[in-house]
N, CA, C and O atoms as a GROMACS GRO file, in nm:
protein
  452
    1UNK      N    1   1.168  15.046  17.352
    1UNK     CA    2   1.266  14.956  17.297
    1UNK      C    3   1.222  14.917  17.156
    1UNK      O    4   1.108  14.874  17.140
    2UNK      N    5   1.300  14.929  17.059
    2UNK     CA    6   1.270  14.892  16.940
    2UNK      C    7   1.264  14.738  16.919
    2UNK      O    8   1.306  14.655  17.000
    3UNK      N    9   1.177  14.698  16.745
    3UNK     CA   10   1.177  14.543  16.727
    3UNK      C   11   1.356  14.482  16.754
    3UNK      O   12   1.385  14.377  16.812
    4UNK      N   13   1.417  14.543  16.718
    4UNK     CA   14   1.508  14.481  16.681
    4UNK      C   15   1.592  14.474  16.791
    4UNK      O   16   1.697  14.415  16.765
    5UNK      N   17   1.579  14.526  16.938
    5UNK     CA   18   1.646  14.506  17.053
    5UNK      C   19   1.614  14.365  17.093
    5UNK      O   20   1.683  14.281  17.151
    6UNK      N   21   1.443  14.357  17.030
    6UNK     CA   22   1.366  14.229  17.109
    6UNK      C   23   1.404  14.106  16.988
    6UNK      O   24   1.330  14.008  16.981
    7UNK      N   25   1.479  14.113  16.931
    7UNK     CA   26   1.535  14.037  16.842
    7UNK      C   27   1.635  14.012  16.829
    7UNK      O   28   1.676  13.949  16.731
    8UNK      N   29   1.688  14.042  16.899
    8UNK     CA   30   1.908  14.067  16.828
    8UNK      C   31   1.922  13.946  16.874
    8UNK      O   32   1.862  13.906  16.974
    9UNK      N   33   2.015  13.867  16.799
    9UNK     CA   34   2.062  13.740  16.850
    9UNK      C   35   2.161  13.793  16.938
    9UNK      O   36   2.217  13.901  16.919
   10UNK      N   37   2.189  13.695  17.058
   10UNK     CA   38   2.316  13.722  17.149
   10UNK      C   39   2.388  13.614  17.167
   10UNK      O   40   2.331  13.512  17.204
   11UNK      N   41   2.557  13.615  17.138
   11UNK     CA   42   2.594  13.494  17.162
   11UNK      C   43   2.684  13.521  17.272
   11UNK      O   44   2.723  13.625  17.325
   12UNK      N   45   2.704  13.397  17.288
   12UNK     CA   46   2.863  13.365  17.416
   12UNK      C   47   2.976  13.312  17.337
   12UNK      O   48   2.976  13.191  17.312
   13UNK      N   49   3.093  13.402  17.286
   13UNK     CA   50   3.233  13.319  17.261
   13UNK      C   51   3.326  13.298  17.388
   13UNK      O   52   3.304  13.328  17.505
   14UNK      N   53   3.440  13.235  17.328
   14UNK     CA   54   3.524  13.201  17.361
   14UNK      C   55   3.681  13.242  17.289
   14UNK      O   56   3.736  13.141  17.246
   15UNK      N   57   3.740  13.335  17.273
   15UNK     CA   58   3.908  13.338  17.225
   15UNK      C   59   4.008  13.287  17.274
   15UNK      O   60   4.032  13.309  17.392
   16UNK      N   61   4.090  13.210  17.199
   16UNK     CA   62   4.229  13.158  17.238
   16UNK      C   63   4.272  13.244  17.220
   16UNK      O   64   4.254  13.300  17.111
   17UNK      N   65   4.401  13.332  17.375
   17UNK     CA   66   4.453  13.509  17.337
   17UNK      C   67   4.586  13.352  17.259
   17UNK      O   68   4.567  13.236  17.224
   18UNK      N   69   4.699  13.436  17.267
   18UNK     CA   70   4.834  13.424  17.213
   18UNK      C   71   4.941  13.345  17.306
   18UNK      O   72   5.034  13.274  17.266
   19UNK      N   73   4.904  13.375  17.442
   19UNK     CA   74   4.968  13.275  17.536
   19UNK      C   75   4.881  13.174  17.562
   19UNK      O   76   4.914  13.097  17.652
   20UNK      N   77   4.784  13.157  17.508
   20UNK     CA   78   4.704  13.011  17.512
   20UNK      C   79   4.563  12.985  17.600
   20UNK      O   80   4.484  12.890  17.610
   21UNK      N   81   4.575  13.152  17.674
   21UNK     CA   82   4.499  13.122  17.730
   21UNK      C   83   4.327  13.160  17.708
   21UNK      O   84   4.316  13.206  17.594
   22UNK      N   85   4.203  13.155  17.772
   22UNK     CA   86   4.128  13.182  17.723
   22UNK      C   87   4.008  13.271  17.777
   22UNK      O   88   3.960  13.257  17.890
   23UNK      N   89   3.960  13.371  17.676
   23UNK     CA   90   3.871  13.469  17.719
   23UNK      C   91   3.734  13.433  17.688
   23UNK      O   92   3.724  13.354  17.594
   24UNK      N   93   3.600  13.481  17.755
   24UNK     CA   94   3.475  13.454  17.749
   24UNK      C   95   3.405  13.568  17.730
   24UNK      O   96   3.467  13.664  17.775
   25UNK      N   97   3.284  13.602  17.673
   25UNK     CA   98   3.219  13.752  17.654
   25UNK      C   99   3.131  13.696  17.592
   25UNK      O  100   3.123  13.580  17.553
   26UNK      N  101   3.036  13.815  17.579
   26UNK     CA  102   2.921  13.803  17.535
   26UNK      C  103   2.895  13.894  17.408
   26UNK      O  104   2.954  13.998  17.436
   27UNK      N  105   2.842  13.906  17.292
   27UNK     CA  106   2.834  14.051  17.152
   27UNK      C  107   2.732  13.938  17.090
   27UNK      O  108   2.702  13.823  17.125
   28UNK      N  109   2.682  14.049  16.955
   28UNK     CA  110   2.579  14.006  16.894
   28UNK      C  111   2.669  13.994  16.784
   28UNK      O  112   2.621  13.931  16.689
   29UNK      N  113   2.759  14.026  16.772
   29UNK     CA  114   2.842  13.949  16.657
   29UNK      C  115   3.004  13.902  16.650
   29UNK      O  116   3.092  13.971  16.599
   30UNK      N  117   3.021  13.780  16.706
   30UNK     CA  118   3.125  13.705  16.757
   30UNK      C  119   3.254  13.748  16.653
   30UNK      O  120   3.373  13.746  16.684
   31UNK      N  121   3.217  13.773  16.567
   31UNK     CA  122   3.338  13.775  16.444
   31UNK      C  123   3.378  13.948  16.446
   31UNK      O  124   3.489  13.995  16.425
   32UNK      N  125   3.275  14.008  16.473
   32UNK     CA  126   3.331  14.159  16.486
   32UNK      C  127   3.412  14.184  16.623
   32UNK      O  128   3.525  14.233  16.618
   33UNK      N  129   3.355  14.150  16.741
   33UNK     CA  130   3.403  14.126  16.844
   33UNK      C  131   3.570  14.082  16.859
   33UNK      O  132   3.671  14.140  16.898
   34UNK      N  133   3.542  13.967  16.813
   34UNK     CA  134   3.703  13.954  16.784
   34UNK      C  135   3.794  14.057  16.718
   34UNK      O  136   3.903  14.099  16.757
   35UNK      N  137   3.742  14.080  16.640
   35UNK     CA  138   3.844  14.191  16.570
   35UNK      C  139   3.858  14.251  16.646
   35UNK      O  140   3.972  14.261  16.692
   36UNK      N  141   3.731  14.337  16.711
   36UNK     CA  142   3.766  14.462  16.782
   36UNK      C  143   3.873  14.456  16.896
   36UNK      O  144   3.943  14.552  16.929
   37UNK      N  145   3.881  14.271  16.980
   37UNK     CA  146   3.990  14.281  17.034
   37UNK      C  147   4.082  14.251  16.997
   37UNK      O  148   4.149  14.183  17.075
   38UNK      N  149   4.125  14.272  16.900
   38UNK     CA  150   4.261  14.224  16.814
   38UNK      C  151   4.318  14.394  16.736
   38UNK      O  152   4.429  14.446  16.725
   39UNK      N  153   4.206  14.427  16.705
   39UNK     CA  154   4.239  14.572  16.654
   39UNK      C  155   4.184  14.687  16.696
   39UNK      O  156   4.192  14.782  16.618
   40UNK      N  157   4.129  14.705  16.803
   40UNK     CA  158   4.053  14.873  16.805
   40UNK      C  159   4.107  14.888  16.941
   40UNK      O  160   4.009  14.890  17.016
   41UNK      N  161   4.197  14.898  16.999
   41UNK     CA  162   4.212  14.932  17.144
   41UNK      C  163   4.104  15.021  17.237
   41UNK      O  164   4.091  14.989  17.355
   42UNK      N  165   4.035  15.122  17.187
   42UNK     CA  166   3.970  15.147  17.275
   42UNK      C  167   3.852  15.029  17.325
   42UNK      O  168   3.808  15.041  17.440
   43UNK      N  169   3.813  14.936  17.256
   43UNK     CA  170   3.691  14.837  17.267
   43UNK      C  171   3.752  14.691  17.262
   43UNK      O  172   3.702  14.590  17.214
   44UNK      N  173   3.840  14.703  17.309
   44UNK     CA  174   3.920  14.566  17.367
   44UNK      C  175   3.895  14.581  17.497
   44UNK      O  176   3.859  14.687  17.548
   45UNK      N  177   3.918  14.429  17.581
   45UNK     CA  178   3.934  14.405  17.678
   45UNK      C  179   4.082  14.413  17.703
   45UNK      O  180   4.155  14.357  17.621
   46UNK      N  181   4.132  14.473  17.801
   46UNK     CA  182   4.241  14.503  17.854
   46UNK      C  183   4.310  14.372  17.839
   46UNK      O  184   4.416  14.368  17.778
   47UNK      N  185   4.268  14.287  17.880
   47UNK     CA  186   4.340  14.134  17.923
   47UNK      C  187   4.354  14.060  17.758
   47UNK      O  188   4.460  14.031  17.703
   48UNK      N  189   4.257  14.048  17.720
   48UNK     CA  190   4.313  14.022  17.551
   48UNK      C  191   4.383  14.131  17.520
   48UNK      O  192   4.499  14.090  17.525
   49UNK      N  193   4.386  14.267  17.484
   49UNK     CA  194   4.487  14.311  17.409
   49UNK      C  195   4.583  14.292  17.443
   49UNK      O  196   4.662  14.250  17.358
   50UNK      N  197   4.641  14.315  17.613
   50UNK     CA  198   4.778  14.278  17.564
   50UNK      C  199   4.818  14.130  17.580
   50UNK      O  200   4.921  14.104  17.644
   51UNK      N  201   4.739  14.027  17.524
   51UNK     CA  202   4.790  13.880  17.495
   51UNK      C  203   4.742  13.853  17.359
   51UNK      O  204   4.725  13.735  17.327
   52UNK      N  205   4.711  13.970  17.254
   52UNK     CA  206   4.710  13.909  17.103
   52UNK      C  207   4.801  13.913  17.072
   52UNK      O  208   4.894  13.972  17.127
   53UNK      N  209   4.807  13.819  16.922
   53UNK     CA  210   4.678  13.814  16.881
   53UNK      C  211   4.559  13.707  16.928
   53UNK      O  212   4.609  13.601  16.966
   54UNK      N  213   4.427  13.710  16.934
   54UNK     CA  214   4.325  13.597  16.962
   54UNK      C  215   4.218  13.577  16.835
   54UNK      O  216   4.166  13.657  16.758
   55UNK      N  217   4.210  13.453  16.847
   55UNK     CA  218   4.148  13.363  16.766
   55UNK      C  219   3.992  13.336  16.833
   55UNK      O  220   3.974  13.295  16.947
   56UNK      N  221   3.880  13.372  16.730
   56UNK     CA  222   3.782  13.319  16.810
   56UNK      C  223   3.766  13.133  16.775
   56UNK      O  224   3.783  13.083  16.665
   57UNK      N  225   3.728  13.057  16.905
   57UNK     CA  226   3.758  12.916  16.849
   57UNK      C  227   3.591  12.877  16.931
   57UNK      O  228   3.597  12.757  16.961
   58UNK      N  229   3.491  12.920  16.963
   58UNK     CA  230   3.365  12.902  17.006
   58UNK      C  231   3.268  12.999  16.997
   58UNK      O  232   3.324  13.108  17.003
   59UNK      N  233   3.171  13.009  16.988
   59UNK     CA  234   3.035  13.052  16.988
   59UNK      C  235   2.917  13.000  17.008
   59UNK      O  236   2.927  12.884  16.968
   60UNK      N  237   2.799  13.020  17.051
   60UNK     CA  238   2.730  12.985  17.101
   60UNK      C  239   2.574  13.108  17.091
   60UNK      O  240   2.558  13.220  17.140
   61UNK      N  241   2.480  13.017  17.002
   61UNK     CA  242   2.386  13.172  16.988
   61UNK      C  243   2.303  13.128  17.122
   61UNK      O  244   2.284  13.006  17.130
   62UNK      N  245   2.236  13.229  17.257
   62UNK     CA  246   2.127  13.224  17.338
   62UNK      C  247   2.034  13.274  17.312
   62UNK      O  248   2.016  13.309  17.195
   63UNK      N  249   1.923  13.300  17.428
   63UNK     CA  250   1.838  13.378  17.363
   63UNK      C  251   1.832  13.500  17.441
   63UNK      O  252   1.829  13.481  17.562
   64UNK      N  253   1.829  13.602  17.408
   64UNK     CA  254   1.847  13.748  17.480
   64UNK      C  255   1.951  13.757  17.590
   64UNK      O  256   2.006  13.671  17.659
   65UNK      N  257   1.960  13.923  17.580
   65UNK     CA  258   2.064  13.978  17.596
   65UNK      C  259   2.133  13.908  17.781
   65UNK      O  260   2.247  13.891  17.825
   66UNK      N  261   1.960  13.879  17.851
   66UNK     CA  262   1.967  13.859  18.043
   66UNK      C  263   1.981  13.753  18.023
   66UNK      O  264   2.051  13.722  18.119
   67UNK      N  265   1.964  13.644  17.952
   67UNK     CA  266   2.024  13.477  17.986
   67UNK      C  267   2.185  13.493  17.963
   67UNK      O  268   2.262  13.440  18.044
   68UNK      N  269   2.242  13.575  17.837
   68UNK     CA  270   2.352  13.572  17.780
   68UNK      C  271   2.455  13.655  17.907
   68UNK      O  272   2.570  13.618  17.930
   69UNK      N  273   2.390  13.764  17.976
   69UNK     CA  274   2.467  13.822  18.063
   69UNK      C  275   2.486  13.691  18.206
   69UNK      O  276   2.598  13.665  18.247
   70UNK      N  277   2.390  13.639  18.251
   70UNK     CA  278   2.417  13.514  18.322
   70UNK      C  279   2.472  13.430  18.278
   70UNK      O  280   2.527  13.372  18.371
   71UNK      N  281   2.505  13.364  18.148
   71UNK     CA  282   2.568  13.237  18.123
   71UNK      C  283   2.733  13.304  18.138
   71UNK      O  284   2.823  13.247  18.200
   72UNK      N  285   2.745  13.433  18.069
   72UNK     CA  286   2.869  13.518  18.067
   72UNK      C  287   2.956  13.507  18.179
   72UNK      O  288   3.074  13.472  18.178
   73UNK      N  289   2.864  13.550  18.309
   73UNK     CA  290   2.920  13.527  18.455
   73UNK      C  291   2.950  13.351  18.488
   73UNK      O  292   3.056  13.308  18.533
   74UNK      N  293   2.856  13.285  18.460
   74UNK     CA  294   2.945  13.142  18.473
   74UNK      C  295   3.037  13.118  18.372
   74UNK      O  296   3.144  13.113  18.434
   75UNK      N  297   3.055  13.105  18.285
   75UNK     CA  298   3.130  13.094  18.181
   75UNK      C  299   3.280  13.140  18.241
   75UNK      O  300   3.374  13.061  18.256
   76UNK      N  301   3.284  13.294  18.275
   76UNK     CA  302   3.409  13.313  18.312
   76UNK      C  303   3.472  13.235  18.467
   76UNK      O  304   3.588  13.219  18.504
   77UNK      N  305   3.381  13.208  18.514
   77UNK     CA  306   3.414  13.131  18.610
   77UNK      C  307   3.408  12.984  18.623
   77UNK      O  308   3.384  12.921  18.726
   78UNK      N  309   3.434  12.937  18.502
   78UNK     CA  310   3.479  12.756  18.467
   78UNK      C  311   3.640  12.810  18.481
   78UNK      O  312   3.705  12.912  18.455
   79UNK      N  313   3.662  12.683  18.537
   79UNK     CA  314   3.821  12.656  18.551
   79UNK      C  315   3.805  12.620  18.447
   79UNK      O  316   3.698  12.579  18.401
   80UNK      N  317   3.977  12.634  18.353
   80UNK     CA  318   4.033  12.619  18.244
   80UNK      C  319   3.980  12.478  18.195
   80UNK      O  320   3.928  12.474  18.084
   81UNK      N  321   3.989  12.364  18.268
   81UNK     CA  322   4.024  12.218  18.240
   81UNK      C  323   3.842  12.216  18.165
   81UNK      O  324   3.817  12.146  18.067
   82UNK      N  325   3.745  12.294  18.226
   82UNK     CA  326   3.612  12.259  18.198
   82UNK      C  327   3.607  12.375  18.060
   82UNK      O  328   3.561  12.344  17.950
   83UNK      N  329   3.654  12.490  18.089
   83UNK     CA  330   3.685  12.585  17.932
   83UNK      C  331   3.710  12.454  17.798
   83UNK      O  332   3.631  12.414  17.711
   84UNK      N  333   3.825  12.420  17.823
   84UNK     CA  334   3.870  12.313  17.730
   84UNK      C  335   3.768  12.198  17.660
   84UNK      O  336   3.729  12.166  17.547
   85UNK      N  337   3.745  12.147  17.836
   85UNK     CA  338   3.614  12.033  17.739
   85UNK      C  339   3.488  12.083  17.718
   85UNK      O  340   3.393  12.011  17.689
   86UNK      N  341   3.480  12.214  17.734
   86UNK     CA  342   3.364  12.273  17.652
   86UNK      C  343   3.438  12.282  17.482
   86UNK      O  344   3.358  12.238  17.400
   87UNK      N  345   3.535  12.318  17.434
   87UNK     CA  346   3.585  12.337  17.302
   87UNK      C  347   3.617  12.207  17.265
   87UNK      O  348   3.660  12.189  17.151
   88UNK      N  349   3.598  12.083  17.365
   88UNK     CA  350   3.637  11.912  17.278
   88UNK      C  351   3.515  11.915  17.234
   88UNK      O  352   3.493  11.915  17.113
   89UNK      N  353   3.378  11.918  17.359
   89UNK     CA  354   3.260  11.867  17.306
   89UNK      C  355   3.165  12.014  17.350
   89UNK      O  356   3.132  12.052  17.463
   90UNK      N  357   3.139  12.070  17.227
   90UNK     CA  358   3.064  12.209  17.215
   90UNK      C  359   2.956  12.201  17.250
   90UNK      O  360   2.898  12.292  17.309
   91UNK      N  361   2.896  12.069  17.218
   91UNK     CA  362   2.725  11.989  17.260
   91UNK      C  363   2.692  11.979  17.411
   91UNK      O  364   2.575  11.956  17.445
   92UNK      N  365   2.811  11.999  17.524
   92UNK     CA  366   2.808  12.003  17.646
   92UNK      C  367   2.824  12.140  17.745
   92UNK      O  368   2.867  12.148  17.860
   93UNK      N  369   2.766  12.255  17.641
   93UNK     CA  370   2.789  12.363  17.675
   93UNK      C  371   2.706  12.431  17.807
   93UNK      O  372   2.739  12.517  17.889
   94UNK      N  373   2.605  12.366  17.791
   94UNK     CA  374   2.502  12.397  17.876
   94UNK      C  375   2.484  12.299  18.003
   94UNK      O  376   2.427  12.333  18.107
   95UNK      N  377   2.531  12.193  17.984
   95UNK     CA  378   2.577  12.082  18.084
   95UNK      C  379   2.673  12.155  18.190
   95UNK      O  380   2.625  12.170  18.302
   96UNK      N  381   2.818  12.208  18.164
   96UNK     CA  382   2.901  12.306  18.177
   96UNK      C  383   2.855  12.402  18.282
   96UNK      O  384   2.881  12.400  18.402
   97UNK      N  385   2.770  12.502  18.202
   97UNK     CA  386   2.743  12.587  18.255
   97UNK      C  387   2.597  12.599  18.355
   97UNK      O  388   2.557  12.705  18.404
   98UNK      N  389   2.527  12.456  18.373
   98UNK     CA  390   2.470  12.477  18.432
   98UNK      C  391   2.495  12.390  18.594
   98UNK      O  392   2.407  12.373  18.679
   99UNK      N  393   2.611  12.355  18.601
   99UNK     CA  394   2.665  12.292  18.679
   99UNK      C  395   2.720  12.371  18.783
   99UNK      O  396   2.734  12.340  18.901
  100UNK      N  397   2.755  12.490  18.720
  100UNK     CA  398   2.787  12.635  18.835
  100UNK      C  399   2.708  12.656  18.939
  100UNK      O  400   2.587  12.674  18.921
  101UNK      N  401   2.753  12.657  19.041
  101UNK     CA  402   2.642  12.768  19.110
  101UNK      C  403   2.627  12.938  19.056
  101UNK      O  404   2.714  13.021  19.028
  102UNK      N  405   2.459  12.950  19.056
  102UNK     CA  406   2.466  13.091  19.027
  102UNK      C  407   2.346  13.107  19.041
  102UNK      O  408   2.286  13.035  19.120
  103UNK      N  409   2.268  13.221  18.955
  103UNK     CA  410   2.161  13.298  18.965
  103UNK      C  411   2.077  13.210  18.829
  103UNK      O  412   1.957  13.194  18.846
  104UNK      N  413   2.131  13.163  18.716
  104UNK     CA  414   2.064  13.101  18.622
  104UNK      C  415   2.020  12.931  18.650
  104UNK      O  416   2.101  12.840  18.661
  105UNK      N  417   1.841  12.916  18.660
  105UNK     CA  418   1.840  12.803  18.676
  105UNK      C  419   1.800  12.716  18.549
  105UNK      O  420   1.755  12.781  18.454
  106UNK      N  421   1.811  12.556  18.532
  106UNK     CA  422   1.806  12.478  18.394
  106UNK      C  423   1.666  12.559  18.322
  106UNK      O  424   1.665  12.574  18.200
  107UNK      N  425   1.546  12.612  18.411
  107UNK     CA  426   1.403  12.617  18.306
  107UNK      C  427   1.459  12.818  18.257
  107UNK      O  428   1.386  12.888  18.187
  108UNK      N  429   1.551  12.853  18.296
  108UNK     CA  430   1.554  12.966  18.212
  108UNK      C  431   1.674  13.009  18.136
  108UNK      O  432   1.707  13.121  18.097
  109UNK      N  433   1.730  12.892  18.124
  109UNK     CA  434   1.862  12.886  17.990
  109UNK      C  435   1.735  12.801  17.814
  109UNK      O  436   1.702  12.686  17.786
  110UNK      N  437   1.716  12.886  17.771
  110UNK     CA  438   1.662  12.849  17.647
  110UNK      C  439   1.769  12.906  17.512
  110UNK      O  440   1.814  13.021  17.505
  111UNK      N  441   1.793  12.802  17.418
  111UNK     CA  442   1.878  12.812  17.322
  111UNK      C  443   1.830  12.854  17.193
  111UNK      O  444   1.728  12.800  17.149
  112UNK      N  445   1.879  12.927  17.140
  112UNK     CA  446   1.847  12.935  16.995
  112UNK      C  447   1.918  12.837  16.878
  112UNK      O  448   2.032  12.869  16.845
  113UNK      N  449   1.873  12.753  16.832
  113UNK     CA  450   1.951  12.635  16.729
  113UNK      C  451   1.939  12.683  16.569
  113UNK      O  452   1.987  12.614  16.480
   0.00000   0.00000   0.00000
């Protein structure tokens, strides 16, 4: 594995698609990502393309690629109402998501600031 695998920042967004509703994923670069589901059909998610256009309206940098693939899986599984007050108060992201049941526990979610 090269330096730069053991380095890549990984984040968690969030897109508002076009009917309002909202998608979760994981890329090392939130702003390309978006595009790609807004414009490259082969590297879209099925479910955003056909509800663009989407707006990215969250991000979130973690630290490597296995915390980011676990927060990913809770993340998509917040009901909407908790999606939302993660985008009122962004500072409660990890509050959020560690409130799930799952496989990620509080001593191995570490953040990059």
């Amino acid at each position: 594995m090269t330096d730069a695998a053991f380095t890549a920042q990984w984040y968690l967004y969030l897109l508002r698609c076009r009917d309002n509703s909202l998608y979760g994923g994981i890329t090392l670069d939130p702003v390309r990502r978006c595009h790609e589901h807004n414009e490259v059909r082969g590297r879209a998610s099925r479910y955003v393309w056909a509800r663009r256009p989407a707006t990215l309206v969250w991000q979130q940098p973690v630290a490597g690629k296995s915390v980011a693939l676990k927060l990913e899986y809770r993340l998509k599984r917040l009901p909407r109402k908790q999606k939302e007050q993660l985008l009122a108060q962004p500072e409660s992201w990890q509050q959020l998501l560690l409130a799930q049941s799952g496989t990620v526990g509080a001593d191995s979610i570490i953040t990059v600031e």
